[in-house]
PALUM-974362 format. One record per residue (C-alpha): residue in three letters; x, y, z negated. Coordinates in pm, whole numbers, always signed. Layout:
N
rest = ALA, c1 = X, c2 = Y, c3 = Z
...
end
This chain:
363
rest = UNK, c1 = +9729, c2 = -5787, c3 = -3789
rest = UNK, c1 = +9978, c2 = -5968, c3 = -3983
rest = UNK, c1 = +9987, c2 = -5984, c3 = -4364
rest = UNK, c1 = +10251, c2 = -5777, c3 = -4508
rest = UNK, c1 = +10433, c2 = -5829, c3 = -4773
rest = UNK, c1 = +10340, c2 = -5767, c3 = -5113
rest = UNK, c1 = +10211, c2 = -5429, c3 = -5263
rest = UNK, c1 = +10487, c2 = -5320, c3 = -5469
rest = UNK, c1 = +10468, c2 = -5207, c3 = -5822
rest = UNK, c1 = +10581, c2 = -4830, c3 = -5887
rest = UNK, c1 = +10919, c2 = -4802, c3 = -6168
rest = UNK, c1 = +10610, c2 = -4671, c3 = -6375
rest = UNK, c1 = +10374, c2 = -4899, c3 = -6383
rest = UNK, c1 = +10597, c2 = -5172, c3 = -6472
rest = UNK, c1 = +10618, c2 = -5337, c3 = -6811
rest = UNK, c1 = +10828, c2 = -5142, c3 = -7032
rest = UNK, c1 = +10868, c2 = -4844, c3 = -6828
rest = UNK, c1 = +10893, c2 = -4451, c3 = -6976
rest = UNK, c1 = +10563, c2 = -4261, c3 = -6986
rest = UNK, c1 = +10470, c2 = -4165, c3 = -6636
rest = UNK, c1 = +10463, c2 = -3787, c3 = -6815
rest = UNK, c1 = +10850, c2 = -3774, c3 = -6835
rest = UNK, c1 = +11032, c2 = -3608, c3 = -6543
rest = UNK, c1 = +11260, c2 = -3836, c3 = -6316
rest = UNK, c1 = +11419, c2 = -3519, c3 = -6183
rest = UNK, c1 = +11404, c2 = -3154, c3 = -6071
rest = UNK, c1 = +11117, c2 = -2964, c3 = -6147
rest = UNK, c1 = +10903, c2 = -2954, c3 = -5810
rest = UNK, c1 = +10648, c2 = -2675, c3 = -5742
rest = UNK, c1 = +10319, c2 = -2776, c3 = -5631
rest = UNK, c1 = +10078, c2 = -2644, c3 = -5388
rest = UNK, c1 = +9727, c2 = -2719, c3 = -5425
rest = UNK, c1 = +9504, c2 = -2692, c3 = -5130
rest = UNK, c1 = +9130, c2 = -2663, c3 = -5214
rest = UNK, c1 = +8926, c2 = -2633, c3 = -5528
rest = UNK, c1 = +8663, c2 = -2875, c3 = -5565
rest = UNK, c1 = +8585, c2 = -3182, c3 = -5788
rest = UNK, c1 = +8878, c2 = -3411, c3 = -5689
rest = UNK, c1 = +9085, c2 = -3142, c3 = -5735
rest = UNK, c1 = +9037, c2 = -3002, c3 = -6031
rest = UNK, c1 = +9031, c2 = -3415, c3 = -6202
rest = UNK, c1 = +9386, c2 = -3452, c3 = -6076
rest = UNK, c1 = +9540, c2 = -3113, c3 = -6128
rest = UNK, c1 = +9428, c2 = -3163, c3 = -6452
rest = UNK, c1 = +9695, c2 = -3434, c3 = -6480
rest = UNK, c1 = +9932, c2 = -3287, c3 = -6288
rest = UNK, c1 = +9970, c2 = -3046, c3 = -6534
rest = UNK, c1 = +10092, c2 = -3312, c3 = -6789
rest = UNK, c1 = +10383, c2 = -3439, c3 = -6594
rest = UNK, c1 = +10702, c2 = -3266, c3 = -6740
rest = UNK, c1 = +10874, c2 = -3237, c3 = -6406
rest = UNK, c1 = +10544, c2 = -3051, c3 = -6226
rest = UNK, c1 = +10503, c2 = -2672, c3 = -6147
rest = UNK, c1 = +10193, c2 = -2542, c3 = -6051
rest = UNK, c1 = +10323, c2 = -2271, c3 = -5848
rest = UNK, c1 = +9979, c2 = -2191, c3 = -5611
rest = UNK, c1 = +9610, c2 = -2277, c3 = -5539
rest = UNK, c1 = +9458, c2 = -2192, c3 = -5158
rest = UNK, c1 = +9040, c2 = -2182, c3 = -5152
rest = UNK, c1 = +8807, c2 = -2024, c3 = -4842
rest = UNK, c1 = +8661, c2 = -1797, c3 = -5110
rest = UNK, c1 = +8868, c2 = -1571, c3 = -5371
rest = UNK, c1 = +8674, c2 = -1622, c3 = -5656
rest = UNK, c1 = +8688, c2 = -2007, c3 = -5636
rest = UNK, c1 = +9080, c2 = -1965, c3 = -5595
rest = UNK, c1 = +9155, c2 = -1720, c3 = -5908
rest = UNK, c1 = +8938, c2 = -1887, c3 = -6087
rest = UNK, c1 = +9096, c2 = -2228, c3 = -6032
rest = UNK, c1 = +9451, c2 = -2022, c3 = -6083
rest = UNK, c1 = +9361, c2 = -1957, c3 = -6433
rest = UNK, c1 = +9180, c2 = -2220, c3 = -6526
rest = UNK, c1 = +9492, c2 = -2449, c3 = -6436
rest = UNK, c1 = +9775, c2 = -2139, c3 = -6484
rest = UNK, c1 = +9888, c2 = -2118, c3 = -6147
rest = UNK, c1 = +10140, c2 = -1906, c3 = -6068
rest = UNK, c1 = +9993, c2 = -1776, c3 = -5724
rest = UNK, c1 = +9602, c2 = -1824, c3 = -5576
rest = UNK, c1 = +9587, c2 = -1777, c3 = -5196
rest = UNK, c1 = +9229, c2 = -1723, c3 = -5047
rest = UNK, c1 = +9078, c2 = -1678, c3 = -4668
rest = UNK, c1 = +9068, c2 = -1297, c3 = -4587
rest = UNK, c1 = +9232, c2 = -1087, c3 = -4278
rest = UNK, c1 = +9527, c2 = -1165, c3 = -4294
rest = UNK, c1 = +9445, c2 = -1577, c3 = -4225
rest = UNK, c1 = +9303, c2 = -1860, c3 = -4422
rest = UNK, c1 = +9413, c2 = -1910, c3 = -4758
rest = UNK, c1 = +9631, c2 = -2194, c3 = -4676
rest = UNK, c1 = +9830, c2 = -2043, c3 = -4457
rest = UNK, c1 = +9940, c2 = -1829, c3 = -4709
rest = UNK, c1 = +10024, c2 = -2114, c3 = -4925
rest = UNK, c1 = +10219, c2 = -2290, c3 = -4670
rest = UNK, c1 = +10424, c2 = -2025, c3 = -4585
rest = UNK, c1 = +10498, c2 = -1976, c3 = -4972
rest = UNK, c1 = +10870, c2 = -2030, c3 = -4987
rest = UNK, c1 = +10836, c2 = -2153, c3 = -5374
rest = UNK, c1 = +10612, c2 = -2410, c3 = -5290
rest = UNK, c1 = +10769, c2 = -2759, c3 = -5223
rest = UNK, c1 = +10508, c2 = -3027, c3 = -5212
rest = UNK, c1 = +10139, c2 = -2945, c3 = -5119
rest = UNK, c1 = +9852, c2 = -3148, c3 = -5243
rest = UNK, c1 = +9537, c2 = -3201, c3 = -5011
rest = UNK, c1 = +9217, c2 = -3240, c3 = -5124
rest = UNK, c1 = +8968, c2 = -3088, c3 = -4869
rest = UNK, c1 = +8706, c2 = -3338, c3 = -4674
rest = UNK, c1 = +8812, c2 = -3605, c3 = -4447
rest = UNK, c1 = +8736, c2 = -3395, c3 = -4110
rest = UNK, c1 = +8978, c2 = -3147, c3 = -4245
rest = UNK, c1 = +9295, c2 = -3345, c3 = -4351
rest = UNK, c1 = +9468, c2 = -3371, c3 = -3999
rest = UNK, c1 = +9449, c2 = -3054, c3 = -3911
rest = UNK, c1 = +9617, c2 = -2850, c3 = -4249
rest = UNK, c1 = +9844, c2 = -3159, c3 = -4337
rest = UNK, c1 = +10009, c2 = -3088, c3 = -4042
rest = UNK, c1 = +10030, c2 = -2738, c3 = -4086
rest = UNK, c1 = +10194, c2 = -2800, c3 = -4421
rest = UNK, c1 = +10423, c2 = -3074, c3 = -4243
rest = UNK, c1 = +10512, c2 = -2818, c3 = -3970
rest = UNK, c1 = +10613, c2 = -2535, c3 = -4262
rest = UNK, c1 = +10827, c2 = -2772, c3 = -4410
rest = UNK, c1 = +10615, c2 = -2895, c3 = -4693
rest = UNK, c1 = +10598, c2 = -3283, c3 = -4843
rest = UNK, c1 = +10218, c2 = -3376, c3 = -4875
rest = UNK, c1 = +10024, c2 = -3589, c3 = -5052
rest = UNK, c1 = +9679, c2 = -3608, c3 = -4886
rest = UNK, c1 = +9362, c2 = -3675, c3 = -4988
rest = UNK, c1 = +9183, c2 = -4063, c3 = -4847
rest = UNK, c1 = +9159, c2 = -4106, c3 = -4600
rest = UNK, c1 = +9461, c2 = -3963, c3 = -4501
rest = UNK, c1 = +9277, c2 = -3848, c3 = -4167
rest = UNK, c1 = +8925, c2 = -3938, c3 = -3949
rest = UNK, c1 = +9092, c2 = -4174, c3 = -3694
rest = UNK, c1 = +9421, c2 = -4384, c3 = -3670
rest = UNK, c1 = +9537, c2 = -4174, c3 = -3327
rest = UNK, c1 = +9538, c2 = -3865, c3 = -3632
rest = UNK, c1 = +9704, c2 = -4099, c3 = -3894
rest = UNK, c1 = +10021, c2 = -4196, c3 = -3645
rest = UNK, c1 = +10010, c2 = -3826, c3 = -3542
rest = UNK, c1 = +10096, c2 = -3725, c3 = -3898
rest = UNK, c1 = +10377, c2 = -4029, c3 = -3978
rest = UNK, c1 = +10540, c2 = -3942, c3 = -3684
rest = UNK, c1 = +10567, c2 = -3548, c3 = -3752
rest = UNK, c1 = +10706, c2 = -3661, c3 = -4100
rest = UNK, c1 = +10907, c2 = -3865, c3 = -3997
rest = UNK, c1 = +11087, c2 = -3691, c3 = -3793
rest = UNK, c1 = +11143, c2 = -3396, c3 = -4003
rest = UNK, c1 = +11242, c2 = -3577, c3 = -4256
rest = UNK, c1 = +10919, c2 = -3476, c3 = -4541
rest = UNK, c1 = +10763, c2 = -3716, c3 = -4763
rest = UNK, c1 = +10398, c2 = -3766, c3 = -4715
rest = UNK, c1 = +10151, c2 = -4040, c3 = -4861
rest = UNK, c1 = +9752, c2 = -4119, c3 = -4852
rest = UNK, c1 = +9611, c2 = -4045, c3 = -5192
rest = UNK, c1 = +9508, c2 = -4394, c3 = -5319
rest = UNK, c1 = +9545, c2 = -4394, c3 = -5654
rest = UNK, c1 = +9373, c2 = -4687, c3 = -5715
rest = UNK, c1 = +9705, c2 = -4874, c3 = -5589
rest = UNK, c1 = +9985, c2 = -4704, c3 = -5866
rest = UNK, c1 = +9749, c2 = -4813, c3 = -6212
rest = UNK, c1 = +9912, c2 = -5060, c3 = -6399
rest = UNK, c1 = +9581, c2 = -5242, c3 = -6472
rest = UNK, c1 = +9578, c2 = -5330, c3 = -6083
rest = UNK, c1 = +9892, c2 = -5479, c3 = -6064
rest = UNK, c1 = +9875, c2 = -5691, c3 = -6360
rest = UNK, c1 = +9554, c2 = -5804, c3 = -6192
rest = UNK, c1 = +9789, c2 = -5833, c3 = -5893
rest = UNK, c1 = +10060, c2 = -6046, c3 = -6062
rest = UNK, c1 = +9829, c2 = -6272, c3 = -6184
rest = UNK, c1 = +9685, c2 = -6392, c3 = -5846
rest = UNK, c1 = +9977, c2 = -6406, c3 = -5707
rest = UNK, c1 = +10147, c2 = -6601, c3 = -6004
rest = UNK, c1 = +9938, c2 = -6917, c3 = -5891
rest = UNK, c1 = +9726, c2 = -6882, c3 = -6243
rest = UNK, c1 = +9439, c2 = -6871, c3 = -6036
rest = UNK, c1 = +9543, c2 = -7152, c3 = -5827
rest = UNK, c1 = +9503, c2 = -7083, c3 = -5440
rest = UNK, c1 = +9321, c2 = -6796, c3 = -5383
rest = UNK, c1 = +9007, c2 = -6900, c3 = -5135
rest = UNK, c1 = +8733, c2 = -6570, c3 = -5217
rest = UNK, c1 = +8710, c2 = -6237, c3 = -5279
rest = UNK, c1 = +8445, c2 = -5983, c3 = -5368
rest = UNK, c1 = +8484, c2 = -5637, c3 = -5394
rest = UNK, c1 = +8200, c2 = -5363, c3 = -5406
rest = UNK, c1 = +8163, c2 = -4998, c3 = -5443
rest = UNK, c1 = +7793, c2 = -4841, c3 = -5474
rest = UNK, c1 = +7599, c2 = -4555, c3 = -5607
rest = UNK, c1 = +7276, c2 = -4396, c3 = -5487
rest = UNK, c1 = +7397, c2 = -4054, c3 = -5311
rest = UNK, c1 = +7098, c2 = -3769, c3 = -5318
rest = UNK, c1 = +7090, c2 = -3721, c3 = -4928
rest = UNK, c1 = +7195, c2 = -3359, c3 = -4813
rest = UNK, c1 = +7283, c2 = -3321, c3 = -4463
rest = UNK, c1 = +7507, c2 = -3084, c3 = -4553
rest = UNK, c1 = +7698, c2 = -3248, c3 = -4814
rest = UNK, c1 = +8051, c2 = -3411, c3 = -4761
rest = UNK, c1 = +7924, c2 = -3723, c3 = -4813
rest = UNK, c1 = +7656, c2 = -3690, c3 = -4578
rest = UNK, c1 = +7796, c2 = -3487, c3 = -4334
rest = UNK, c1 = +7990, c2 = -3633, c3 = -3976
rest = UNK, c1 = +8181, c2 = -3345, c3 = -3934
rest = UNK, c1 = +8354, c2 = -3394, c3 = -4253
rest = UNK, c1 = +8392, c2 = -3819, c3 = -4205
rest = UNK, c1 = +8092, c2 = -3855, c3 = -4449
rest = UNK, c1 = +7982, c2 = -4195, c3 = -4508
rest = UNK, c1 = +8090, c2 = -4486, c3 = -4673
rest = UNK, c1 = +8339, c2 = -4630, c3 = -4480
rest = UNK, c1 = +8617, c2 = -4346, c3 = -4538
rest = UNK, c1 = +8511, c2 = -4265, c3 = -4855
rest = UNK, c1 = +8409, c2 = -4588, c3 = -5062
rest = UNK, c1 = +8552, c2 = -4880, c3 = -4832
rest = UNK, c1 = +8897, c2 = -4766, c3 = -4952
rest = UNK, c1 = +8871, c2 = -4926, c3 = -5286
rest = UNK, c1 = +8703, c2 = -5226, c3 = -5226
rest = UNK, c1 = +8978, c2 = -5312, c3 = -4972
rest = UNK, c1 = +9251, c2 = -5230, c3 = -5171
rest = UNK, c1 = +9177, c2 = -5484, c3 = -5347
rest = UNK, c1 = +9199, c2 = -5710, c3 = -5047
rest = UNK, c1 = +9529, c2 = -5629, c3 = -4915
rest = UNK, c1 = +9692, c2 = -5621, c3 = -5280
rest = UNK, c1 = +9578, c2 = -6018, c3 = -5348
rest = UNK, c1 = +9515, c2 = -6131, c3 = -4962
rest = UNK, c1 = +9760, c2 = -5858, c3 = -4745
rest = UNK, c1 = +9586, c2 = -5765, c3 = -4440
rest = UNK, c1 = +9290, c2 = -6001, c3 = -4184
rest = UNK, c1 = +9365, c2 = -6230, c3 = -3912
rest = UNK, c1 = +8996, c2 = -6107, c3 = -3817
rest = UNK, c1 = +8714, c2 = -5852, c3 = -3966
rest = UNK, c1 = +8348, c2 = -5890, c3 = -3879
rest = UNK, c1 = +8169, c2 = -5545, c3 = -3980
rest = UNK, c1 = +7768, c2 = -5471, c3 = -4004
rest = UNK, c1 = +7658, c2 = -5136, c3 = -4184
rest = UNK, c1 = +7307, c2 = -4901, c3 = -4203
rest = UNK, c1 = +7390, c2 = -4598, c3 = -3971
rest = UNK, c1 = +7117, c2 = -4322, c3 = -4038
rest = UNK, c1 = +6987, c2 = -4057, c3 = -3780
rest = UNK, c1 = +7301, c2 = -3825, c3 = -3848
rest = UNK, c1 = +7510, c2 = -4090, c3 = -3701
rest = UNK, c1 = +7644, c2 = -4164, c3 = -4086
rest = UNK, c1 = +7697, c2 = -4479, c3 = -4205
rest = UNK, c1 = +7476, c2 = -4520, c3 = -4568
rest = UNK, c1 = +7603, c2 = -4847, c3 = -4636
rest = UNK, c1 = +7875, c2 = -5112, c3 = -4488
rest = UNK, c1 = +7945, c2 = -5469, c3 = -4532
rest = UNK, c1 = +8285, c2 = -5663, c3 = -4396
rest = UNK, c1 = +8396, c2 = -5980, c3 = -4430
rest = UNK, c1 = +8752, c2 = -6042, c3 = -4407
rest = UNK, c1 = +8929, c2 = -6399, c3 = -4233
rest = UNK, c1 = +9282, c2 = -6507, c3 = -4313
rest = UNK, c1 = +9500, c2 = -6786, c3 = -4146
rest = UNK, c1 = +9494, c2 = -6967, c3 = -4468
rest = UNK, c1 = +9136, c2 = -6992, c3 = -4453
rest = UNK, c1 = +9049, c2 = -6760, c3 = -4741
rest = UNK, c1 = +8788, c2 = -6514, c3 = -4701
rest = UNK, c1 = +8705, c2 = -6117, c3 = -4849
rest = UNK, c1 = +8363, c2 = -5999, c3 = -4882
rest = UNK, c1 = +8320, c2 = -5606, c3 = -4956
rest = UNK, c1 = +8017, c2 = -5425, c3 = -4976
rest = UNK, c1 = +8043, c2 = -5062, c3 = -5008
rest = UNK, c1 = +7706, c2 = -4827, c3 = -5034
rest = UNK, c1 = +7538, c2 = -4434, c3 = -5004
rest = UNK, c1 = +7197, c2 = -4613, c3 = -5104
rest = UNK, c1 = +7187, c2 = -4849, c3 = -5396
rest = UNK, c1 = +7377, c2 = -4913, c3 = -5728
rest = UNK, c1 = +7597, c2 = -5190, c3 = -5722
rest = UNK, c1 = +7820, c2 = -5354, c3 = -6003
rest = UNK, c1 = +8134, c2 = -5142, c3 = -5891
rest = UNK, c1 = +8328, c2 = -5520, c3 = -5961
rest = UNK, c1 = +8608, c2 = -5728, c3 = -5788
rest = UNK, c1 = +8590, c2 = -6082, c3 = -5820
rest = UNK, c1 = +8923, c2 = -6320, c3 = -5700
rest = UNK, c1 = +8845, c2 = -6708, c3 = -5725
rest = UNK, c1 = +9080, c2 = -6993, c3 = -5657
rest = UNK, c1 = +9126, c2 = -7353, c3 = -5704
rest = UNK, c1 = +9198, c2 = -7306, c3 = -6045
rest = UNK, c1 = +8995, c2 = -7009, c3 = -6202
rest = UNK, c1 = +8880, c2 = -6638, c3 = -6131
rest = UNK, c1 = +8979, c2 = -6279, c3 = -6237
rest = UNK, c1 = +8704, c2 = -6038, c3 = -6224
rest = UNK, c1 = +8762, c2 = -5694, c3 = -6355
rest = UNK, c1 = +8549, c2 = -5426, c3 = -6539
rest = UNK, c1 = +8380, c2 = -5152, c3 = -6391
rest = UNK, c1 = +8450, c2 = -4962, c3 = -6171
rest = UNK, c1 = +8704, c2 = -5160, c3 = -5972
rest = UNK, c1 = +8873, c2 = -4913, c3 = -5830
rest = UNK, c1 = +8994, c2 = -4783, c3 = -6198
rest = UNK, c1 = +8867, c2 = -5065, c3 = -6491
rest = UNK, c1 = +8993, c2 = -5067, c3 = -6845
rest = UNK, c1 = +8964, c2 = -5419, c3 = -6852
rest = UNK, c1 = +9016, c2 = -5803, c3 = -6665
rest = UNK, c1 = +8844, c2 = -6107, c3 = -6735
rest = UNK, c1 = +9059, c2 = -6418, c3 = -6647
rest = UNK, c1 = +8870, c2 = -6759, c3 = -6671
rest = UNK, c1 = +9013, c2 = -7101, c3 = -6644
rest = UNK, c1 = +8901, c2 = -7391, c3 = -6487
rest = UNK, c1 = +8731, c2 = -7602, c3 = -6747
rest = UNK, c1 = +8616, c2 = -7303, c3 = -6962
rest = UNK, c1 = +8957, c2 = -7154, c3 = -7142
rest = UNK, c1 = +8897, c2 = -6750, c3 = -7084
rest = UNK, c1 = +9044, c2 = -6417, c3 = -7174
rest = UNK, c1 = +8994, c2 = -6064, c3 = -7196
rest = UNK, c1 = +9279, c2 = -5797, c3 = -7135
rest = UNK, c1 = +9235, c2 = -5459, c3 = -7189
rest = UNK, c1 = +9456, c2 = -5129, c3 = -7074
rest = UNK, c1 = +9453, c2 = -4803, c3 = -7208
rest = UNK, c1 = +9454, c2 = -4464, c3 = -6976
rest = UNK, c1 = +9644, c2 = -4164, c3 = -6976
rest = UNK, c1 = +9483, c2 = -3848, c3 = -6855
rest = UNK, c1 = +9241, c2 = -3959, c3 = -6587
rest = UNK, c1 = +9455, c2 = -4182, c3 = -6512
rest = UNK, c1 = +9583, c2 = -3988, c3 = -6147
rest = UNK, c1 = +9932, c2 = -3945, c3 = -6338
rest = UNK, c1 = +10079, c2 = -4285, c3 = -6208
rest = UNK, c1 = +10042, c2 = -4163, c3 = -5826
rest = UNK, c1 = +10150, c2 = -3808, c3 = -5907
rest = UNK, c1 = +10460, c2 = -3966, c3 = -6057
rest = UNK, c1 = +10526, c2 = -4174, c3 = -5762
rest = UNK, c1 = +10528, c2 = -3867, c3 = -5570
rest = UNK, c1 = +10727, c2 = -3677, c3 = -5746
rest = UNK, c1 = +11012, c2 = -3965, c3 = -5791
rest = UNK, c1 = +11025, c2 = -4013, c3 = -5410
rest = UNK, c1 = +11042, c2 = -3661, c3 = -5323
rest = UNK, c1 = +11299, c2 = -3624, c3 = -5580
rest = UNK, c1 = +11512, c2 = -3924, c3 = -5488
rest = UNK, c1 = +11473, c2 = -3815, c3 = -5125
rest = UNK, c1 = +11213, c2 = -4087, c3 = -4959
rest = UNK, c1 = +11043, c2 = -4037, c3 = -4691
rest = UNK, c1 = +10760, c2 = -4269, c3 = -4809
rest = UNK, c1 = +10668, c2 = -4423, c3 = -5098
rest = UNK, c1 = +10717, c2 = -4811, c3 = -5132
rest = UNK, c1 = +10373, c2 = -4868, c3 = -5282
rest = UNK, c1 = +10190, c2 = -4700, c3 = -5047
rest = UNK, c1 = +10395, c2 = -4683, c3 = -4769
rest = UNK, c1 = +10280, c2 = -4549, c3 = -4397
rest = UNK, c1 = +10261, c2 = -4819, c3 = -4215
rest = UNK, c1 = +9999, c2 = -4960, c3 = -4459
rest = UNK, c1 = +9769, c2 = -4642, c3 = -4403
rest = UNK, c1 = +9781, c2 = -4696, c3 = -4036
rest = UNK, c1 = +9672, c2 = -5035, c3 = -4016
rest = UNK, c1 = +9424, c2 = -4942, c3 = -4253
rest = UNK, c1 = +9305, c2 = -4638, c3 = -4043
rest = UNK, c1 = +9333, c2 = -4933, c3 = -3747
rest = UNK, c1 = +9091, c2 = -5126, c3 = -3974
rest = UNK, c1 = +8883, c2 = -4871, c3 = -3999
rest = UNK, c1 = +8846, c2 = -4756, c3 = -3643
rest = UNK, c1 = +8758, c2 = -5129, c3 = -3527
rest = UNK, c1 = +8493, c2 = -5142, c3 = -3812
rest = UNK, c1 = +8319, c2 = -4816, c3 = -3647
rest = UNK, c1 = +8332, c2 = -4987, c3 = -3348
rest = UNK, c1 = +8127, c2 = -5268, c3 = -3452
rest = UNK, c1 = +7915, c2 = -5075, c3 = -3666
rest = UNK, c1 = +7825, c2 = -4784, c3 = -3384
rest = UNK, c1 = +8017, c2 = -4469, c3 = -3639
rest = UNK, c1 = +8187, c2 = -4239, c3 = -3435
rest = UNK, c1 = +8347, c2 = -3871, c3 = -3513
rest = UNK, c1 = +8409, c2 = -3536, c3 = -3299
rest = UNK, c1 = +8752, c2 = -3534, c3 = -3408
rest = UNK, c1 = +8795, c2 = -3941, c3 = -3256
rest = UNK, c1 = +8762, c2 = -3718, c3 = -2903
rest = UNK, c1 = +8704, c2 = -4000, c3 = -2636
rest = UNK, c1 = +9061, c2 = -4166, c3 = -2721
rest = UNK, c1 = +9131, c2 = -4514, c3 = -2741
rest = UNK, c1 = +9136, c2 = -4723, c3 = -3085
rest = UNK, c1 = +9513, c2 = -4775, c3 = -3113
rest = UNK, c1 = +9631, c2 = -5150, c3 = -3126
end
């Protein structure tokens, strides 16, 4: 893979920007497809932007959907009954205009492309699907009619990030030679949990890797080469992951990413002239610590507004409203080869899904 060019920061997250809470545009009215955890965290913030409408809420089971409704004062909750699953209901909603996913992995392919076929934008839950043949699938149906859609990585739109960001790349660091990156927690094992579960892409790999690389591709860009090992259990899950990362200029990436053991949820970046590691957990710190060869160090700290999902929600609703068909911080192309990545690594590792049905790993 070749490196790409550099992550770019969202109009929002840049120094002196408005509030990511002010509206950029037209009011757009949200659809919000499931109504777990994740869900509720960023409809929660959702609801602060000035330019969002929560027009409806889909969920298998009716309770779970009014309940959500109210909680969150939705306009409309859609639930599974006779007539069809409660997203289909939703989709088909002509005053919805942008649909937010948020079911498990296994799931994404199948009802972002619904929503893409009925003519809704999407932003979709990581990993945007199980397998990169599933990823292209999806940028090519949006593509060609025209809809925005984006993976869910909100990690990428914090302004925390990219100051870490601009200050590797600034050459305050020196060259950068090493990274570190991991993301662990002990997970109570339930076969039938998301986490633990095949059928919905459990393991770590789609569901912590993410955020560890991230950090990767926004200091590094993407590997010449990536050398994977990882703890599959009887399920067929992967409980734990490690990958090391090689790039033409010699530098190297190390992330660790685990089901099974606590870890100190920290990136590290060290170069010829100092290191930046940040606060826990990486994938959304309040602080980085910058150290200077030869002992001069600092400490910068950032605030957070709402739980801090409002950044990528505003990126979403800019591009939709400016008429982009992807977003320039997280653009499609960057999901693939990350969903690329990720298919290789199961290769090496021995991970493999029901949806990946017996098709090659693209190039």
């Amino acid at each position: 893979m070749t490196t790409p060019q550099r992550i770019i920061t969202p109009p929002c997250a840049q120094p002196g920007a408005p509030s990511p809470l002010q509206a950029t545009g037209r009011p757009l009215r949200w659809g919000v497809v499931s109504t777990g955890r994740i869900a509720g965290k960023v409809t929660g913030d959702l609801a602060l932007l000035e330019d969002a409408v929560l027009q409806a809420v889909s969920s298998r089971v009716e309770a779970n959907a009014t309940a959500f409704a109210g909680r969150f004062n939705f306009a409309r909750a859609y639930f599974d009954n006779d007539d069809g699953k409660g997203y289909d209901q939703l989709f088909a909603d002509p005053d919805v205009d942008v649909v937010y996913v948020a079911t498990p992995h296994g799931q994404h392919y199948e009802i972002a492309k619904l929503a893409l076929e009925a003519g809704k934008h999407v932003l979709c839950e990581k990993s945007l699907t199980i397998n990169a043949r599933e990823a292209l699938e999806l940028a090519e149906l949006a593509r060609s009619r025209k809809l925005f859609l984006m993976e869910a990585v909100w990690t990428r739109f914090l302004p925390i990030i990219h100051r870490a960001w601009d200050i590797t790349h600034s050459g305050e660091l020196g060259e950068i030679q090493w990274l570190q990156a991991d993301l662990g927690f002990p997970a109570p094992y339930d076969a039938t949990a998301r986490l633990w579960n095949p059928a919905a892409g459990g393991g770590a790999l789609l569901d912590l890797t993410v955020y560890p690389l991230t950090w990767a591709l926004g200091v590094l860009g993407f590997p010449q080469t990536v050398l994977a090992t990882g703890h599959i259990n009887d399920d067929g899950v992967d409980a734990q992951n490690a990958l090391t990362l090689t790039y033409g200029s010699g530098a190297q990436a190390q992330l660790t990413s685990s089901l099974l053991s606590s870890s100190p949820q920290t990136a590290t970046v060290c170069g010829s002239a100092g290191w930046l590691r940040t606060g826990t957990p990486l994938h959304h710190p309040n602080e980085l610590t910058i150290h200077r060869h030869g002992g001069e160090q600092r400490l910068e700290r950032f605030g957070r507004i709402g739980q801090n999902y409002v950044y990528e929600l505003r990126e979403v609703t800019r591009c939709i409203q400016e008429g982009l068909s992807e977003s320039p911080t997280m653009p499609l192309e960057d999901t693939l080869n990350t969903m690329r990545l990720f298919d290789g690594v199961r290769a090496q590792i021995g991970v493999s899904y029901a949806n990946d049905r017996a098709v090659p790993v693209l190039d």
